[in-house]
N, CA, C and O atoms as CSV, one atom per row, in Angstrom:
chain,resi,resn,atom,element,x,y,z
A,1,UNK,N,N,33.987,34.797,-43.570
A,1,UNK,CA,C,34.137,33.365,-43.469
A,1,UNK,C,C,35.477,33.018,-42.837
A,1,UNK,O,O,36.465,33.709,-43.084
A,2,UNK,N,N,35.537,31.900,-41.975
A,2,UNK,CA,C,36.926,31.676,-41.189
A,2,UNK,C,C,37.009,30.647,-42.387
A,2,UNK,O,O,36.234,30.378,-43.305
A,3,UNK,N,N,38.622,30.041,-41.904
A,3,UNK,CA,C,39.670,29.359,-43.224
A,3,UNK,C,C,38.819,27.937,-42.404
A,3,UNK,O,O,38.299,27.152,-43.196
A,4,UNK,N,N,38.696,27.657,-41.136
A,4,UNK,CA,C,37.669,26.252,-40.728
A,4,UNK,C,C,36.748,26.240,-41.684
A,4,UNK,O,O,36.549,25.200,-42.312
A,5,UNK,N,N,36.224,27.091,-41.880
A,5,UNK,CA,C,34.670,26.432,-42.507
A,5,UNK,C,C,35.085,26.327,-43.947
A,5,UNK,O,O,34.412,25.755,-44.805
A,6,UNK,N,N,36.164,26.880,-44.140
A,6,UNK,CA,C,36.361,25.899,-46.105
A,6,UNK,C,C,36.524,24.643,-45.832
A,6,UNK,O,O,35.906,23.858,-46.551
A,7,UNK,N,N,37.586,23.950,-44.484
A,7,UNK,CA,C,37.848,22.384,-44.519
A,7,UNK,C,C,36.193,21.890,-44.031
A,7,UNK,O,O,35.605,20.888,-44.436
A,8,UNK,N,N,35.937,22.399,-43.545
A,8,UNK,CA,C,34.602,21.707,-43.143
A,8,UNK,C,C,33.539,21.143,-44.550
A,8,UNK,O,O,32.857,20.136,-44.738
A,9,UNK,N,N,33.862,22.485,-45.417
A,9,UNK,CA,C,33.064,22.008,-46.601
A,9,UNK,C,C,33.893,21.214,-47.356
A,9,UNK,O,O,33.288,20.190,-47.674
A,10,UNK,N,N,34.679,21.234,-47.653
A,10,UNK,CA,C,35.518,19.834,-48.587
A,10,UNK,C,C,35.414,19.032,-47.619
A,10,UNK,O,O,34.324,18.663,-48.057
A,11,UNK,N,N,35.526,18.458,-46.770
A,11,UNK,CA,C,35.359,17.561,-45.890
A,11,UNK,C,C,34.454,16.740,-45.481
A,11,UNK,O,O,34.558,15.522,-45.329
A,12,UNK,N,N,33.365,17.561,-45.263
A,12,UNK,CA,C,32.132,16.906,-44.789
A,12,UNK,C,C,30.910,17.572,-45.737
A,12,UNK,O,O,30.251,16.845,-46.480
A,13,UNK,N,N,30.696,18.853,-45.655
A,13,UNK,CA,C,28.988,19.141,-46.062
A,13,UNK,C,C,29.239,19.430,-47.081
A,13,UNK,O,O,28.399,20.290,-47.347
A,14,UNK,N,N,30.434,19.191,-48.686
A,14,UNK,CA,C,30.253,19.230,-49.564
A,14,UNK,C,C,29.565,20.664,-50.271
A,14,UNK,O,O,29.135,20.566,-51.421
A,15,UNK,N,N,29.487,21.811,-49.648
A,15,UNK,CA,C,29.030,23.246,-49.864
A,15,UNK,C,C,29.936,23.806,-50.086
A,15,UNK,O,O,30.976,23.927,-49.439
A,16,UNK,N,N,29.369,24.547,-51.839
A,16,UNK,CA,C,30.464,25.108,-52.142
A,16,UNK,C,C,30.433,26.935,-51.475
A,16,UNK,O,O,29.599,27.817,-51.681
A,17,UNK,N,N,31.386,26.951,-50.855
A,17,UNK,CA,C,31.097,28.234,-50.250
A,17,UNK,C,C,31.518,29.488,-50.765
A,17,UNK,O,O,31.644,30.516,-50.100
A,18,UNK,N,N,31.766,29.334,-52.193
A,18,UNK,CA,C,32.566,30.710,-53.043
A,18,UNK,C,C,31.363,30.588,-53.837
A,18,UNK,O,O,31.553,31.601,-54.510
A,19,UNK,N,N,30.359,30.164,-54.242
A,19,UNK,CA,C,29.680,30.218,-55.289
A,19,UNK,C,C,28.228,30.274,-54.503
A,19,UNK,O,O,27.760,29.653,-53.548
A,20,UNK,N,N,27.726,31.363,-55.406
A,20,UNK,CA,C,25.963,31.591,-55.255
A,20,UNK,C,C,26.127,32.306,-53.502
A,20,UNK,O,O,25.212,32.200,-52.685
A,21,UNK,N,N,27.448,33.004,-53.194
A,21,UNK,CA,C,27.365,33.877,-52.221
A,21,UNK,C,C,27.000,34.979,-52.406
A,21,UNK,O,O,27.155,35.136,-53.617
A,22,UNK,N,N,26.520,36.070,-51.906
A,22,UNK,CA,C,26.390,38.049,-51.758
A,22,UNK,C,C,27.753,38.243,-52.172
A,22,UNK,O,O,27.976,38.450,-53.365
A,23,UNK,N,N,28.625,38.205,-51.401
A,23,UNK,CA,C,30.040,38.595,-52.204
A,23,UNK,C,C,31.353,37.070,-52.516
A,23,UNK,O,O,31.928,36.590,-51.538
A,24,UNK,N,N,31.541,36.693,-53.498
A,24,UNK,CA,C,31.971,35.765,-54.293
A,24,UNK,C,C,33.594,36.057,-53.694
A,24,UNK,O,O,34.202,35.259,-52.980
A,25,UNK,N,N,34.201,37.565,-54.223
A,25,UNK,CA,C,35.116,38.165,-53.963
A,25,UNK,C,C,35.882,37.988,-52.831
A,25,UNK,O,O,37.068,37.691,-52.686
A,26,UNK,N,N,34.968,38.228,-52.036
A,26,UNK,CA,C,34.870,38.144,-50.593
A,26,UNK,C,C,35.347,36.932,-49.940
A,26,UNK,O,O,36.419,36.933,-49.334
A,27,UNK,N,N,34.662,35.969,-50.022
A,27,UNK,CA,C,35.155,34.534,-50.278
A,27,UNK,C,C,36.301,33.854,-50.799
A,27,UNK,O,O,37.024,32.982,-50.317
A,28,UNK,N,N,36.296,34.705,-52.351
A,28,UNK,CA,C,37.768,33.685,-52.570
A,28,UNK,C,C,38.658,34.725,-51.926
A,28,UNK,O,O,39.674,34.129,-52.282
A,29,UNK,N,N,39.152,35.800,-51.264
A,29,UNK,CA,C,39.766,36.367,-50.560
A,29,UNK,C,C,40.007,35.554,-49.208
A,29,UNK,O,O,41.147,35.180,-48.931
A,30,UNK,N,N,38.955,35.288,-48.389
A,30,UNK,CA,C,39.431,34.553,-47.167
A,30,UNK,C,C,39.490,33.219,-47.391
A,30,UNK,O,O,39.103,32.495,-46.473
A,31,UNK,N,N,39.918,32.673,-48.483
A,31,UNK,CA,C,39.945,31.552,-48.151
A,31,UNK,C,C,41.677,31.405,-48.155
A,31,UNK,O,O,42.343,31.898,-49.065
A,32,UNK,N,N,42.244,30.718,-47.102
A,32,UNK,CA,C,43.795,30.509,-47.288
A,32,UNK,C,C,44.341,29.040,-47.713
A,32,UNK,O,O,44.213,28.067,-46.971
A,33,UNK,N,N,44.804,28.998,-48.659
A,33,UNK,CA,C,45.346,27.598,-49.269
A,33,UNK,C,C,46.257,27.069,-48.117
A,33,UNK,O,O,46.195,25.858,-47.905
A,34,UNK,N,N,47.105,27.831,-47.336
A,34,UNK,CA,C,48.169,26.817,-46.363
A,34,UNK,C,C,47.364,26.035,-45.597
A,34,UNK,O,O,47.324,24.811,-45.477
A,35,UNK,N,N,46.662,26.996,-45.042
A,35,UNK,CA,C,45.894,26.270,-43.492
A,35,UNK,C,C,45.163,25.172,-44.320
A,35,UNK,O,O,45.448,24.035,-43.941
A,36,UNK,N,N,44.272,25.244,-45.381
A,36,UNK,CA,C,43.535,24.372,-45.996
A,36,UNK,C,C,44.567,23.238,-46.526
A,36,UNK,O,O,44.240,22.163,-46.024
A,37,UNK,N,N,45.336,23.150,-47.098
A,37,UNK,CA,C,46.563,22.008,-46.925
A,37,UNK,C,C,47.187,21.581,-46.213
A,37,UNK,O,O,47.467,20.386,-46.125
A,38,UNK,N,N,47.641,22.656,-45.374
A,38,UNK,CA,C,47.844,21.963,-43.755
A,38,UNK,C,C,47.478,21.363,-43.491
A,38,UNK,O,O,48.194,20.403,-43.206
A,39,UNK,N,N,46.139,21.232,-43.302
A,39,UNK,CA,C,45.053,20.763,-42.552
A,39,UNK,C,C,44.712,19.087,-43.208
A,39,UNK,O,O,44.253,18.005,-42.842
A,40,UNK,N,N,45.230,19.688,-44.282
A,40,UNK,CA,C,44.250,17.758,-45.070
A,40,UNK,C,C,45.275,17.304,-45.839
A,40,UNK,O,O,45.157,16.780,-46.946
A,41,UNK,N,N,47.128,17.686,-44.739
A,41,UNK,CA,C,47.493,16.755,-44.835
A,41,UNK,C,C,48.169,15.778,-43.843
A,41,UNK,O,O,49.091,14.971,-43.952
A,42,UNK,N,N,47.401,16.142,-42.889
A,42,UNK,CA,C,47.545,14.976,-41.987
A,42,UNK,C,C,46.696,14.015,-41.841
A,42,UNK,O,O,46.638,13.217,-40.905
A,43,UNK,N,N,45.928,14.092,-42.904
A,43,UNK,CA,C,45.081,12.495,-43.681
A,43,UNK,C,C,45.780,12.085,-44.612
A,43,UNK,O,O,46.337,12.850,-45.400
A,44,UNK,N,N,45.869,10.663,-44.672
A,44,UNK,CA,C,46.358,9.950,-45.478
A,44,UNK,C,C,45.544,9.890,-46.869
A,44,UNK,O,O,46.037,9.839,-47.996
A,45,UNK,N,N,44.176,9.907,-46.517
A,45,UNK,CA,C,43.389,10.023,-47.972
A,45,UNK,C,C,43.392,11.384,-48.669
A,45,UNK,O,O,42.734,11.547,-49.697
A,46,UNK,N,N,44.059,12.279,-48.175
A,46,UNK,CA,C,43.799,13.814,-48.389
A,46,UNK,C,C,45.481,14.730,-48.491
A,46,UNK,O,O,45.929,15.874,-48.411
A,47,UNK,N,N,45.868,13.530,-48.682
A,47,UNK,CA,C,47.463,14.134,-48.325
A,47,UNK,C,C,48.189,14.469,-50.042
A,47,UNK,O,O,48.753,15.535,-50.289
A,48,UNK,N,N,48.031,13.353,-51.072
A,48,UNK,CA,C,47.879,13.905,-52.186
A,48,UNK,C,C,47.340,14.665,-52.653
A,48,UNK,O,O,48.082,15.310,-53.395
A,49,UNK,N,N,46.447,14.976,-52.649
A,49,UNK,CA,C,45.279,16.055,-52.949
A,49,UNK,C,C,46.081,17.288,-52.262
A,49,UNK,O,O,46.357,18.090,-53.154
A,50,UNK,N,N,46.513,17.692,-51.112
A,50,UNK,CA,C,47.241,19.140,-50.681
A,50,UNK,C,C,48.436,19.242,-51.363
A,50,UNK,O,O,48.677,20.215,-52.078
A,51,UNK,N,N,49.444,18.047,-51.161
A,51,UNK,CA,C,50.666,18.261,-52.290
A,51,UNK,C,C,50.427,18.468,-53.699
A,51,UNK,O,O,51.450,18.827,-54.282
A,52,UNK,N,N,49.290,18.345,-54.521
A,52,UNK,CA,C,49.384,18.873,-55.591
A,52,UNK,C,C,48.637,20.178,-55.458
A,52,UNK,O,O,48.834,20.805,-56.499
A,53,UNK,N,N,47.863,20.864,-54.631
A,53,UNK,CA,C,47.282,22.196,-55.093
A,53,UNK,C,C,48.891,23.046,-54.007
A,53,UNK,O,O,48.977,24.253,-54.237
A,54,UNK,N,N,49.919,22.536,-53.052
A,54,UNK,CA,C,51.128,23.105,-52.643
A,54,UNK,C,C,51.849,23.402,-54.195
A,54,UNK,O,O,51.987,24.458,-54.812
A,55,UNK,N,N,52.166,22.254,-54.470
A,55,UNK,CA,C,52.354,22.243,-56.278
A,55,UNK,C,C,52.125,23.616,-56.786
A,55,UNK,O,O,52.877,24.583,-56.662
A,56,UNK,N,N,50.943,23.555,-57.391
A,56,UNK,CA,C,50.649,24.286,-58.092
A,56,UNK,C,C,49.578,25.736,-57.489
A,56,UNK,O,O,48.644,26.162,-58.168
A,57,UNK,N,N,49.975,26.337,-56.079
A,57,UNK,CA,C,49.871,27.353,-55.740
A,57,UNK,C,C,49.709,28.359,-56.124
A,57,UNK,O,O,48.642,28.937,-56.331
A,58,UNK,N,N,51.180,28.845,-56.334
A,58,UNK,CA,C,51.356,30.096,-57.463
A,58,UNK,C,C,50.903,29.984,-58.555
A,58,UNK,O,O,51.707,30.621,-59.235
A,59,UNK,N,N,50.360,29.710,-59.031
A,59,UNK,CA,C,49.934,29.391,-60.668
A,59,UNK,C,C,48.512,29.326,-60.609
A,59,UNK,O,O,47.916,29.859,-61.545
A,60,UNK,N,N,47.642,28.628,-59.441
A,60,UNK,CA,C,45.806,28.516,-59.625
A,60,UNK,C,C,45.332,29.619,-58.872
A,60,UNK,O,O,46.193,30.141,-58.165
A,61,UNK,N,N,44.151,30.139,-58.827
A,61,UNK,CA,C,43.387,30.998,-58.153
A,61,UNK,C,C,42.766,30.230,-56.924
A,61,UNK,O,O,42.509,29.031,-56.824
A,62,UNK,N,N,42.626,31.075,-56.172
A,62,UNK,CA,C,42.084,30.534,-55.063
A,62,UNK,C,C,41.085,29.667,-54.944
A,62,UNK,O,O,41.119,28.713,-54.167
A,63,UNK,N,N,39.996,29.979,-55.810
A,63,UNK,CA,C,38.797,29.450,-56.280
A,63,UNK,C,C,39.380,27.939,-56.929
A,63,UNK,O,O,39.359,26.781,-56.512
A,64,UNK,N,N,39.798,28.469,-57.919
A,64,UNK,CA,C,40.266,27.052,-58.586
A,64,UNK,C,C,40.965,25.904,-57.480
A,64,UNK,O,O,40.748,24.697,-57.372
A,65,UNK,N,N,41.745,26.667,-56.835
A,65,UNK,CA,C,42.408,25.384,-55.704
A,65,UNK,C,C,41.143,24.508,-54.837
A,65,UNK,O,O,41.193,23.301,-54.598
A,66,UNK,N,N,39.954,25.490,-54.418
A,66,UNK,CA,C,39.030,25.368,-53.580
A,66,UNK,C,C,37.881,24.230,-54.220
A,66,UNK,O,O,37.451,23.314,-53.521
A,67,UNK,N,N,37.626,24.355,-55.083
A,67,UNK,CA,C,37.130,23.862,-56.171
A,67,UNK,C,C,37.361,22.580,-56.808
A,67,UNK,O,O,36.540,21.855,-57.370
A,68,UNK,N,N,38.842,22.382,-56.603
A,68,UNK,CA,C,39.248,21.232,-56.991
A,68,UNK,C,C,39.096,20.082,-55.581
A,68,UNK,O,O,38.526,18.992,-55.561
A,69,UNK,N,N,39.764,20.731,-54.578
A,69,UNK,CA,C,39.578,20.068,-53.364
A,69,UNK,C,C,38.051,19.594,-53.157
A,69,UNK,O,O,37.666,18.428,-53.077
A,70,UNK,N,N,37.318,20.688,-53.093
A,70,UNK,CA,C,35.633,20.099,-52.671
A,70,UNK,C,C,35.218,18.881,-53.430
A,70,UNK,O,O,34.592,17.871,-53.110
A,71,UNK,N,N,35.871,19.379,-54.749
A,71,UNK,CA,C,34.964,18.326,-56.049
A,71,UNK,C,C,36.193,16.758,-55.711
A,71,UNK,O,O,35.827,15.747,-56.309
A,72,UNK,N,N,37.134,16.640,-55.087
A,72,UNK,CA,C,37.828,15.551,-55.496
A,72,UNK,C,C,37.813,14.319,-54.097
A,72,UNK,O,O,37.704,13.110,-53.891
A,73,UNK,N,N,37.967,15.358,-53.533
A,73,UNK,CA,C,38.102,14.759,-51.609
A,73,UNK,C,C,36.629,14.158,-51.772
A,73,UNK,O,O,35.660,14.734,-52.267
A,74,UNK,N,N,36.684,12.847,-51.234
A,74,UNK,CA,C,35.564,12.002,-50.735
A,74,UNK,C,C,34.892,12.582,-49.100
A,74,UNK,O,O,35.459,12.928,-48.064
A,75,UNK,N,N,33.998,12.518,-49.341
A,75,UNK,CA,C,33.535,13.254,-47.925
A,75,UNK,C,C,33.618,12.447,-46.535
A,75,UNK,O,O,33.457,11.227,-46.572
A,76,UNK,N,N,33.826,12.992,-45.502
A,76,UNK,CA,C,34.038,11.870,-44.288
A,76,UNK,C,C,34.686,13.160,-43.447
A,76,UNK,O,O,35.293,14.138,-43.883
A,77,UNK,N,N,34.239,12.701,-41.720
A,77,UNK,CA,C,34.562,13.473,-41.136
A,77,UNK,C,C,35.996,13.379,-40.509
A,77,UNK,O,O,36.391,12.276,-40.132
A,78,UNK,N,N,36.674,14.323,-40.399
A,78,UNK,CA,C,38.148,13.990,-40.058
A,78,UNK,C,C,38.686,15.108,-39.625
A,78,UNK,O,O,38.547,16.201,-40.173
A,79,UNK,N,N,39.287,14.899,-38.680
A,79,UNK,CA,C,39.758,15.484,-37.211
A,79,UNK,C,C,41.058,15.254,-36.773
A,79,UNK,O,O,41.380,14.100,-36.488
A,80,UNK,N,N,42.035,16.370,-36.652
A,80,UNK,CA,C,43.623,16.344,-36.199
A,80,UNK,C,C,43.887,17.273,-35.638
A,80,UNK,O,O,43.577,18.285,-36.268
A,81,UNK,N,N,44.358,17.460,-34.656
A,81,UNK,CA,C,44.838,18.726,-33.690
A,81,UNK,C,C,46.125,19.057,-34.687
A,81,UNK,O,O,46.507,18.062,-35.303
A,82,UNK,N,N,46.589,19.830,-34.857
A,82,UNK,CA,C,47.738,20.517,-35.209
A,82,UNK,C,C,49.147,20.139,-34.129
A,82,UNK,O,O,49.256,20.444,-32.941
A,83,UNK,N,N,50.131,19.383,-34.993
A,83,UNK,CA,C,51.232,19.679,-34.108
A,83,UNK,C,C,51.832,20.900,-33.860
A,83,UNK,O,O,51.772,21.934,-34.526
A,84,UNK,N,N,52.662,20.569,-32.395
A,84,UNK,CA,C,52.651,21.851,-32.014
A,84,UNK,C,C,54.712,21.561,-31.641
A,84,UNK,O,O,54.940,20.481,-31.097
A,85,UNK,N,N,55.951,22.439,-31.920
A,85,UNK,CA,C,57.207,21.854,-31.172
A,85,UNK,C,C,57.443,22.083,-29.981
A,85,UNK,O,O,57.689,23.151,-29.420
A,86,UNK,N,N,57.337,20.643,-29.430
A,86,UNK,CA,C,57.303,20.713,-28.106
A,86,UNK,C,C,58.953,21.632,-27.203
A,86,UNK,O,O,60.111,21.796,-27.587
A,87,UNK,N,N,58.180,22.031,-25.869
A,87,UNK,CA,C,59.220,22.750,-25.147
A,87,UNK,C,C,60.064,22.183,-25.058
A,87,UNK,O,O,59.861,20.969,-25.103
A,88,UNK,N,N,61.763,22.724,-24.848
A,88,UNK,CA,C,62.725,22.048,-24.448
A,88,UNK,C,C,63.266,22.606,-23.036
A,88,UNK,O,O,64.312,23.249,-23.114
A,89,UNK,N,N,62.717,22.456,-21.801
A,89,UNK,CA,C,62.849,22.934,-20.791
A,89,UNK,C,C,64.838,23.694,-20.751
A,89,UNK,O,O,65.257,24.850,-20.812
A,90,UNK,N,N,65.513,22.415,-20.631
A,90,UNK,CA,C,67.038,22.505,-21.200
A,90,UNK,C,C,67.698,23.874,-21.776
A,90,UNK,O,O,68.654,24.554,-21.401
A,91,UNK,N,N,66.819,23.978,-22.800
A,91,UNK,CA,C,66.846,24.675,-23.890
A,91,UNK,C,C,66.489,26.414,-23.287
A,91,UNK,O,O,67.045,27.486,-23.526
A,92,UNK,N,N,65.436,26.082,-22.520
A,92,UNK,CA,C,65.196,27.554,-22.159
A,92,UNK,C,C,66.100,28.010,-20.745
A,92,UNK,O,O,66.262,29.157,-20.328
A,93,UNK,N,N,66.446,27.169,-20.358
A,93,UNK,CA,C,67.363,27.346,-18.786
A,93,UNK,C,C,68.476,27.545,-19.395
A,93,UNK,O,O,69.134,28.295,-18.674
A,94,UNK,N,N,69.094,27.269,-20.394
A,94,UNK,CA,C,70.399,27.848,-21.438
A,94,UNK,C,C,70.385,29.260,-21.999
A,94,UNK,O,O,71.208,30.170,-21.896
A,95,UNK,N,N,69.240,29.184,-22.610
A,95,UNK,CA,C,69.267,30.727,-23.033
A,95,UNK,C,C,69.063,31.755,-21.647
A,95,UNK,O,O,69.642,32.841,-21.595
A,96,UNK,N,N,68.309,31.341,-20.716
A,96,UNK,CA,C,68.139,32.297,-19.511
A,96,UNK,C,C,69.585,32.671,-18.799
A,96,UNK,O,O,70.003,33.772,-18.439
A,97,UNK,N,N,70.179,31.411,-18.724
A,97,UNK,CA,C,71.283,31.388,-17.775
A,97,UNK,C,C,72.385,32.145,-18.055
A,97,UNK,O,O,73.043,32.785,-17.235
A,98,UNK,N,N,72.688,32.000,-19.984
A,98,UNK,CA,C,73.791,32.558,-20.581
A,98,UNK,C,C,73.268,33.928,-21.580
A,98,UNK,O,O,74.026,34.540,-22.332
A,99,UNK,N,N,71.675,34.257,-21.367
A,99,UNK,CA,C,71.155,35.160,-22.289
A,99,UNK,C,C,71.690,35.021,-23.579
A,99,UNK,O,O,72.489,35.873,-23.967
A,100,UNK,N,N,71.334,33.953,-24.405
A,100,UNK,CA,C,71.750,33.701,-25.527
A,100,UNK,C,C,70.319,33.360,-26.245
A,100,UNK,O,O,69.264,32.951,-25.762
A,101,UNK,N,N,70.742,33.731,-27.768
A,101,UNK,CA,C,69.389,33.119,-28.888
A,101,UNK,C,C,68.974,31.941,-28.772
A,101,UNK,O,O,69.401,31.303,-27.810
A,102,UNK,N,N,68.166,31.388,-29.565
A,102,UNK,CA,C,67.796,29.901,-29.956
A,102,UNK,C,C,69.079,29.040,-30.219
A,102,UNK,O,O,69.502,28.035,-29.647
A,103,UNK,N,N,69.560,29.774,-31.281
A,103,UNK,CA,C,70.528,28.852,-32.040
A,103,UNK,C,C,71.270,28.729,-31.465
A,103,UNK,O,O,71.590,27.571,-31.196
A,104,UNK,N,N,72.182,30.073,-30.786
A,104,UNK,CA,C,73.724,29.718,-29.918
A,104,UNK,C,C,73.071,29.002,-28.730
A,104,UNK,O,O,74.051,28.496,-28.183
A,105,UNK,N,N,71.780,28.591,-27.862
A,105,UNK,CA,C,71.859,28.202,-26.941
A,105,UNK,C,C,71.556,26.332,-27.355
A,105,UNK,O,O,71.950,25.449,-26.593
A,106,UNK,N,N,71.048,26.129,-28.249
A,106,UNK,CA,C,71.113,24.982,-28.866
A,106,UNK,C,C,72.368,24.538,-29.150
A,106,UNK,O,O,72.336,23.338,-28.876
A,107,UNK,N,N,73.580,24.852,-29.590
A,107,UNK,CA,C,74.773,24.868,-29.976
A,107,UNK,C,C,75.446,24.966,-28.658
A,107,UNK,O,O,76.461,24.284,-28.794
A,108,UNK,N,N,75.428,25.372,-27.648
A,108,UNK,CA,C,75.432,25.006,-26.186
A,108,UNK,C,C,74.909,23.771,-25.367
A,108,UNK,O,O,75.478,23.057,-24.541
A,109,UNK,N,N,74.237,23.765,-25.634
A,109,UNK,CA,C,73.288,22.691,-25.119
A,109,UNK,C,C,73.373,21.484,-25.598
A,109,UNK,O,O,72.731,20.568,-25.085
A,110,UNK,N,N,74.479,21.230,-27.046
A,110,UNK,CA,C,75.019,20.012,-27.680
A,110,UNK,C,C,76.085,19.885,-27.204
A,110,UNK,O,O,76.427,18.712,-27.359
A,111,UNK,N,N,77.631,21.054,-26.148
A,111,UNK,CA,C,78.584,20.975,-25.938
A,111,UNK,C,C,78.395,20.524,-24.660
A,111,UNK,O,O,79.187,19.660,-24.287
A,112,UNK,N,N,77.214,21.028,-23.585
A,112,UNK,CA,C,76.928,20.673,-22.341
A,112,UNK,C,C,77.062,19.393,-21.784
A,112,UNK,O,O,76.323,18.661,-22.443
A,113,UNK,N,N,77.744,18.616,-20.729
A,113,UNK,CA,C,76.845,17.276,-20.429
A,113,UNK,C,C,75.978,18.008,-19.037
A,113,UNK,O,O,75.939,19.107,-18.483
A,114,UNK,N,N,75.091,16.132,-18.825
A,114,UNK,CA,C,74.053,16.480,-18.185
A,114,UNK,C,C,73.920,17.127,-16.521
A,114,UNK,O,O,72.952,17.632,-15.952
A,115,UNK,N,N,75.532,16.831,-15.979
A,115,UNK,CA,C,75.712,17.000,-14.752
A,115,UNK,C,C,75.741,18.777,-14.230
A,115,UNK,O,O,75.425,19.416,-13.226
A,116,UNK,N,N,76.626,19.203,-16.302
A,116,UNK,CA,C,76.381,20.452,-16.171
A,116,UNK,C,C,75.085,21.398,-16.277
A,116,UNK,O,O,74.885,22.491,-15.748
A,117,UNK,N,N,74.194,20.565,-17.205
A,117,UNK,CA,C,72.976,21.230,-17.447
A,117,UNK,C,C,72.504,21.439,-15.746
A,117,UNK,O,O,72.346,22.502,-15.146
A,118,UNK,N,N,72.341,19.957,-15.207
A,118,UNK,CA,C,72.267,20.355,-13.617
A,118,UNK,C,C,72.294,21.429,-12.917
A,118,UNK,O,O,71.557,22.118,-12.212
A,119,UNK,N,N,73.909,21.356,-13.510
A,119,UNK,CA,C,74.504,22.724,-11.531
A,119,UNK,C,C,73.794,24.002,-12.804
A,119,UNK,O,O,73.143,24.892,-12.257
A,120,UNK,N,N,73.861,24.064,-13.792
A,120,UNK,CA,C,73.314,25.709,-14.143
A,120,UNK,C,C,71.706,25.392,-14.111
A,120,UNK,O,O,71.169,26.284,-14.768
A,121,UNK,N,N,70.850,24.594,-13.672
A,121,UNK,CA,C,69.528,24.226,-13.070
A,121,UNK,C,C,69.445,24.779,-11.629
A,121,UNK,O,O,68.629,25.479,-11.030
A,122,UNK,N,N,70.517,24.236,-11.341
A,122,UNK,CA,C,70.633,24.338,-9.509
A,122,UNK,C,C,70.812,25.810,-9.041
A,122,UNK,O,O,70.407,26.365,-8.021
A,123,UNK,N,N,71.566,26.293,-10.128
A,123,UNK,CA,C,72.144,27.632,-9.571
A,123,UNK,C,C,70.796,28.764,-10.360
A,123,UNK,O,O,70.462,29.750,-9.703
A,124,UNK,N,N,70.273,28.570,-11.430
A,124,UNK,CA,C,68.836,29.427,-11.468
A,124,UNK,C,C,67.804,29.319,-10.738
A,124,UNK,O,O,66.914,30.140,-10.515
A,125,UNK,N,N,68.016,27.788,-10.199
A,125,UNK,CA,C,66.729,27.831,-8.691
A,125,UNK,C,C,66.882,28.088,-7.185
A,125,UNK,O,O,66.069,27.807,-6.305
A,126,UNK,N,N,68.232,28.750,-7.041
A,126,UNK,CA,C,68.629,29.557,-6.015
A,126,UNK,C,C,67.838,30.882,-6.055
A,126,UNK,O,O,67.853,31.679,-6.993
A,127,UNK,N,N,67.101,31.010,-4.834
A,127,UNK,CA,C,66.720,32.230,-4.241
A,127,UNK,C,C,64.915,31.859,-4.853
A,127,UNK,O,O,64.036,32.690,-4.627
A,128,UNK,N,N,64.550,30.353,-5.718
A,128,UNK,CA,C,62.821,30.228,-5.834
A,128,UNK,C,C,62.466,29.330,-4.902
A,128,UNK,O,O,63.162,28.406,-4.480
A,129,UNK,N,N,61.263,29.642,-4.555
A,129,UNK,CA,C,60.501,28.941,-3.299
A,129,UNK,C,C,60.006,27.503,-3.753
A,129,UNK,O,O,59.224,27.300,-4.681
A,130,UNK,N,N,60.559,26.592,-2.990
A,130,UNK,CA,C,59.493,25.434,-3.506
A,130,UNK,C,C,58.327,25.464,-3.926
A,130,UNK,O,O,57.968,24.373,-4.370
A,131,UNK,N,N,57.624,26.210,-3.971
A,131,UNK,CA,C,56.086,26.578,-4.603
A,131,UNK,C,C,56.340,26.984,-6.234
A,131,UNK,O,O,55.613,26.613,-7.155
A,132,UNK,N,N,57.715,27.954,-6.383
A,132,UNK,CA,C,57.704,28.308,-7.654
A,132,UNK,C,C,58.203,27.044,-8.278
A,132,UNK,O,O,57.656,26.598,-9.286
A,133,UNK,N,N,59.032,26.561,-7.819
A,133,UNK,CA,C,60.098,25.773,-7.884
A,133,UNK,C,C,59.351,24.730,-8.779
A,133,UNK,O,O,59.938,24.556,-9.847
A,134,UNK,N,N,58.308,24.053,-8.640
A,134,UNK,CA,C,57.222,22.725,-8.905
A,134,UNK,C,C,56.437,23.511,-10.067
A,134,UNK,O,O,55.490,22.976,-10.644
């Protein structure tokens, strides 16, 4: 079973999918509580409901978390792409330029102004073809 088809059943078709399976075990094994809270809490009707089984994680069984969600969540279909952190172009022409980490090139990139971010722009697109260049 993928970790989708548990939100699908608290969500919409109300099927409990750990119970009256061939392997039960099996089931509450793949089911993952993050992604399944993740997921339902970028609903507003579903956003309490993940902060309390985040809550109380360590402490319930998988089943039990699963269980509570199916039986409590009102059914309705609901749909959110996952945010994702967006690129910081800046950010990566810093670390390239000075071969530095995340952090020291972020910590760079707050001392920088923009004229400088520029010329070290200008001077990594020396020797690319307008084709790469775009």
């Amino acid at each position: 079973m993928k970790p989708f088809d548990f939100i699908n059943s608290i969500n919409f078709t109300k099927k409990n999918m750990m119970r009256n399976t061939e392997n039960d075990d099996l089931a509450e094994k793949s089911y993952i509580p993050y992604i399944t809270n993740r997921t339902l809490s970028y609903f507003t009707d579903t956003l309490l409901y993940a902060n309390e089984m985040n809550r109380y994680s360590t402490s319930l069984d998988n089943k039990l978390q699963y269980e509570f969600l199916l039986n409590s969540i009102r059914p309705k279909k609901r749909f959110a792409k996952w945010s994702k952190p967006e690129q910081d172009n800046d950010l990566e022409v810093i670390r390239e330029f000075y071969n530095y980490s995340i952090p020291k090139a972020r910590q760079a990139l707050s001392c920088l102004t923009n004229e400088q971010i520029q010329a070290i722009k200008n001077t990594m697109a020396i020797g690319v073809t307008d084709n790469e260049h775009n």
